[in-house]
N, C-alpha and C positions, 0 to 999 in steps of 0.2 A: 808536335802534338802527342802529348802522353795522355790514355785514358786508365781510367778505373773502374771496377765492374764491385759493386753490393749483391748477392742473392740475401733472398731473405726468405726462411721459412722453419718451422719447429722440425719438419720434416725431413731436410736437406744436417741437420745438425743430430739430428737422431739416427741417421744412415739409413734412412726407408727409403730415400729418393737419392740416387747419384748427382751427383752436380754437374751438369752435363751444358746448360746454358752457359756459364762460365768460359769453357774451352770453346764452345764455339763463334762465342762472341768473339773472343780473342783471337782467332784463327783467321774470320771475316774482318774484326777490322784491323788485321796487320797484312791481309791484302791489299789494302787500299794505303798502307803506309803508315799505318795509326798504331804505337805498341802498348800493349796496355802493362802498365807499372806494380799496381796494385790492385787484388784479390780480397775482396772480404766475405765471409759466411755469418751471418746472424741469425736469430730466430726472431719468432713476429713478435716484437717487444721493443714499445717506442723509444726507450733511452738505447736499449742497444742499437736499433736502425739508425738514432740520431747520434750516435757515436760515431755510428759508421761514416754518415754522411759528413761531419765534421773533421774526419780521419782525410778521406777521400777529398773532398774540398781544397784544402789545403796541402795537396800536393798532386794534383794532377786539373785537369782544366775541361776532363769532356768526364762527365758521372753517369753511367749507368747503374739502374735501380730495376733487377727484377724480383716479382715474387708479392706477394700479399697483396690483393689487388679483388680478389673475389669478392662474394656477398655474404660471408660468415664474418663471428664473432673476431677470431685471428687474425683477420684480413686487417690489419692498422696504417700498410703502408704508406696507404694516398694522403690518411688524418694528418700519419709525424709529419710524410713531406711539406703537407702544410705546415706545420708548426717550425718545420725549419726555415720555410720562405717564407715565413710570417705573412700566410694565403689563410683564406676561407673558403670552405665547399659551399658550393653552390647545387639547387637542382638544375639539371637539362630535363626541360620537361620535352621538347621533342624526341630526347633520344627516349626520355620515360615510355612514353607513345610506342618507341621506335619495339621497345623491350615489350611492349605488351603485347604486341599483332605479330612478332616473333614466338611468343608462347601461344598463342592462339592458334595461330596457321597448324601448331603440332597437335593442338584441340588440350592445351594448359592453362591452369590459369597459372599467373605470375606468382610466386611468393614474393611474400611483402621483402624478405631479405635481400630479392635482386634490387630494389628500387635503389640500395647503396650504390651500384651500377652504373648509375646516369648523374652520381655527384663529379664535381668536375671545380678545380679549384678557382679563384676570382684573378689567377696570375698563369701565365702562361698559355699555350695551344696544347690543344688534343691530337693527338696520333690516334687515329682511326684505327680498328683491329678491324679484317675484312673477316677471318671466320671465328671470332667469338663474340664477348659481349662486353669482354672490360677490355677498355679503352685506355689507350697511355696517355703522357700528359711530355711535353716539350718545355722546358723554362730555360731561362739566359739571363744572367746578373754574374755584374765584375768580370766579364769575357769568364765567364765558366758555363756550361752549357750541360742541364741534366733530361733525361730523358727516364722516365718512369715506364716501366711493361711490365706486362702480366709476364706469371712463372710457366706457364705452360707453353712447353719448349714449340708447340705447330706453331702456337698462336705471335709470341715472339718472334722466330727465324720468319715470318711473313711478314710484319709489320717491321722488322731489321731490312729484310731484303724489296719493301714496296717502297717504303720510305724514308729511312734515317740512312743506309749506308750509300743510297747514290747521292743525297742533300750531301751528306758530307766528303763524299767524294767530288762531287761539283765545288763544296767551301773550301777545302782544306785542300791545297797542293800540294805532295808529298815527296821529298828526291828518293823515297826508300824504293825499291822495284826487288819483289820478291816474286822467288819462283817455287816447285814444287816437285818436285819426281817421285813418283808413285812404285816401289818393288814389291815384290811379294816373293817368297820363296824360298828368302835367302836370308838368312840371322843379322842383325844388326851388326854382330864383330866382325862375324865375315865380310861385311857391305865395308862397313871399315877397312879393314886391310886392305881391300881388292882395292879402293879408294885412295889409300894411305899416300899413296906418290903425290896425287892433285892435288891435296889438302894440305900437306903438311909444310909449307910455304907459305899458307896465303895471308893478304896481309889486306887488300881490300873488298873480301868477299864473305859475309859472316855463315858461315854453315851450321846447320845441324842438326841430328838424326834423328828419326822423334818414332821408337817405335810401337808396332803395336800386334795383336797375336796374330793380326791376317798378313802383316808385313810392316815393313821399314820407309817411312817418307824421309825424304833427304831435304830439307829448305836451305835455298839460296837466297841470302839477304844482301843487296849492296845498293849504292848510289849510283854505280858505273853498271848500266844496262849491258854495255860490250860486253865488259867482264864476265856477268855470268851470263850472258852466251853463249860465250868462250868455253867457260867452266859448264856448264852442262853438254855442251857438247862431248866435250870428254866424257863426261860420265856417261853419256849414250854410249858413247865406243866403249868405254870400259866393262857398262854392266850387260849391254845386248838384251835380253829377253827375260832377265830378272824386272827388266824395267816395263812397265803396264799404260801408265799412263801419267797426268801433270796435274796438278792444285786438289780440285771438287773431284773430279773424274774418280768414279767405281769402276771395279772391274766387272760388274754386267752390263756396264752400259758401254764400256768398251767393248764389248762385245759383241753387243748389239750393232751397235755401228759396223761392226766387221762382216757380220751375218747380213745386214741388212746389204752391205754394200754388194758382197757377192751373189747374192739370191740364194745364200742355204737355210732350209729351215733344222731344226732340231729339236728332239725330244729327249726324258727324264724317266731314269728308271731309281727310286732310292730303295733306301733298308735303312742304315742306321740312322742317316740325315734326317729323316722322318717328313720329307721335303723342302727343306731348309733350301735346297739348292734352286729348286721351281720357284721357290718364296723371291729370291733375289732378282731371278730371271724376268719375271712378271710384276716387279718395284719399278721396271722401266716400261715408260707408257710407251705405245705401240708395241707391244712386245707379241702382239698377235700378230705380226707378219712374220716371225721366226720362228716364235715358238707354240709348238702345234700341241701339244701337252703331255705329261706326264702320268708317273704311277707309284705311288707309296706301297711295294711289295716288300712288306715287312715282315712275317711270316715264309715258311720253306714250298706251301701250300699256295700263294698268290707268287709267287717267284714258276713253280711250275703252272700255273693255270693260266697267270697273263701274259706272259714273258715267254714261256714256252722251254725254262730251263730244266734240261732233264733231272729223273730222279736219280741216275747215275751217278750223275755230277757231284748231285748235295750228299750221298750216299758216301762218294770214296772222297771225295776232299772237303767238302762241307760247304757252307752257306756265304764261309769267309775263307774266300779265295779266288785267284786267278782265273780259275778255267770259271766258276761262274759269273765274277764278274766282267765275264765275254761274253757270256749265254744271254746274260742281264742287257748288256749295250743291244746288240743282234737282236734280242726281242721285241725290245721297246720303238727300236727303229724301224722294225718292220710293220712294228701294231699300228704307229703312227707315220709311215709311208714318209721319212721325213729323211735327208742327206747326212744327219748327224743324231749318232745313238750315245747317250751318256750313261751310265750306272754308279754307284757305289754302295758298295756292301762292305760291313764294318764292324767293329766290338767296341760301340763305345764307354761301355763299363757300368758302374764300380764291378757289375757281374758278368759272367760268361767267358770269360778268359779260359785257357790251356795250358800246359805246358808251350807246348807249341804255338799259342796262338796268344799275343799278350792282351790287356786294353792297350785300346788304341790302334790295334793292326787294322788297316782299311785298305779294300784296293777299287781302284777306279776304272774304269773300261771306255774304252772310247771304239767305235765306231764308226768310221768315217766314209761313206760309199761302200762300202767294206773291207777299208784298209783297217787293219786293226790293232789297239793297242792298249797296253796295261799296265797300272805304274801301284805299286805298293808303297806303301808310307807306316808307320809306327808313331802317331803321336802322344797324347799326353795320356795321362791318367784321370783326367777329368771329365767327367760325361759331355757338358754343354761344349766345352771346349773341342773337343773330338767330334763332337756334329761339325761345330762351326768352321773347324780348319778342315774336313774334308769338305765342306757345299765349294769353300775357298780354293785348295785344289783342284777340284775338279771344275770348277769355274778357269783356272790357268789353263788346267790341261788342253782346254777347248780354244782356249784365246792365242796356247803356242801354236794348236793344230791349224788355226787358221790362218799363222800366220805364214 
């Protein structure tokens, strides 16, 4: 079973929007054994969608279609599908109803423009959307099978993951069994090398490295479930504590798990992250039995006033460094009475660099009961990026301590 994925939007072809439902579709349904072959981008424009769909048809057997589906003028998707199924829109006048006491309860009235909303073609099933308002459409002709959603990536991964990937996990029997190992820390070449021995023989195990700025996943593809068992084990042994966790698994919610397991809670002390790192920490629900909260002391002034780091400190070494980001853990954990103090303080740029002190220089603190520790890093030159890889180190840092 080969699938194909259509987006569709002016948006996504003008680079305002990443194309980000794509990859993830592909990623979910090559969990379940499904690869998908082919990629199309179009914009809301019926001879191109119906290119696409023409494209796609005749070379693969499962079609996904997301994207143009709302209740504006651009939205054409559901009209061409029909024209390509040679379907007619029909109204749902229950769901019409359904859309009016929807905008009511908020105290709205409806624009006439959603009533596009509740058309619904004369061929096929509707895929229910549980938190929006456009609704997907199901069709099956000549054993091809397309499935119509909206572009909005919440609304899609719920209406993928309520309904279409376990139907099709329950139809489709798949011999593929892929796996997932999660690193961070360590550069994709280097993961290679250290690897090089396992790999470089294999003959029924398809691998490969897929990286990305927070880290390196490694997928294992095969029909022989032994085998890569086999093969990942290895690669436990080999990479140890580079390695985080397997498939979907983040690493705060790895964490979480480990906090929750031992009964430590922990608190957040930032600067340059801006909270990026409590942002992550609190993405995982129950995350209030660990984490007791934080503090965005971004200033030299809220670093000594909540935190308690002396002016000594900032005085002879400065805001970014070592001895303070110890002062920063120690504080934070003491304000919030918690078994684990975090910090990071940083220059994420384009300005405030040194001689001495480059973009990117960031150092992390960890306090732990009060065993204490400090790890300094240098990354990029790029502001977001330098947030985002220090929340991500100092997310490890906490995940190796615990371990």
């Amino acid at each position: 079973m080969k699938a194909s994925i259509i987006t569709i939007g002016n948006e996504l072809l003008g680079g305002f929007i990443i194309d980000s439902n794509a990859s993830w579709m592909s990623r979910k349904l090559l969990d379940i054994g499904i690869r998908t072959s082919l990629k199309i981008t179009v914009g809301d424009d019926k001879e191109e969608i119906l290119k696409g769909l023409n494209i796609a048809s005749k070379s693969t057997d499962l079609i996904f279609c997301t994207g143009g589906l709302g209740p504006t003028i651009d939205d054409v998707t559901l009209e061409t599908f029909c024209e390509f199924i040679d379907a007619n829109l029909e109204i749902d006048e229950s769901y019409l109803e359904e859309l009016k006491e929807r905008f009511e309860r908020r105290g709205r009235e409806m624009p006439d423009s959603n009533r596009n909303q509740a058309l619904i073609p004369n061929k096929g099933e509707v895929v229910t959307n549980p938190i929006g308002s456009a609704r997907g459409v199901k069709y099956n002709e000549n054993n091809k099978q397309y499935y119509v959603l909206p572009g909005v990536p919440a609304e899609m991964k719920e209406m993928m993951e309520s309904f279409i990937l376990p139907e099709l996990k329950n139809n489709y029997k798949s011999d593929l069994k892929i796996s997932t190992i999660r690193t961070t820390g360590i550069m994709e070449s280097a993961l290679h090398d250290k690897l090089s021995d396992l790999i470089s023989d294999l003959k029924d195990v398809e691998i490969a490295f897929i990286p990305g700025f927070m880290g390196v996943d490694v997928r294992l593809v095969s029909e022989d479930t032994k085998r890569i068992e086999h093969l990942s084990d290895k690669i436990y042994d080999q990479m140890g504590n580079y390695i985080y966790g397997e498939d979907w698994e983040s690493l705060e919610e790895i964490i979480g798990k480990q906090l929750r397991e031992y009964g430590f809670t922990i608190a957040t002390a930032e600067s340059c992250t801006g909270g990026l790192m409590s942002d992550r920490i609190t993405n995982i629900a129950g995350s209030s039995d660990y984490y007791l909260g934080g503090v965005v002391t971004y200033s030299n002034e809220a670093k000594t006033t909540l935190l308690g780091v002396r002016n000594e400190t900032l005085i002879s070494v400065g805001a970014v460094s070592e001895e303070t980001a110890i002062e920063m853990a120690q504080g934070v954990r003491k304000l919030f009475q918690t078994d684990i103090g975090v910090s990071i303080t940083g220059i994420a740029g384009p300005s405030g660099d040194t001689p001495n002190k480059p973009i990117g220089l960031t150092y992390i603190g960890l306090d732990f009961s009060g065993d204490i520790d400090v790890q300094k890093y240098i990354f990029s030159t790029d502001r977001r990026f330098n947030k985002e890889l220090a929340a991500q180190a100092a997310l490890n840092l906490v995940r190796i301590a615990l371990l």
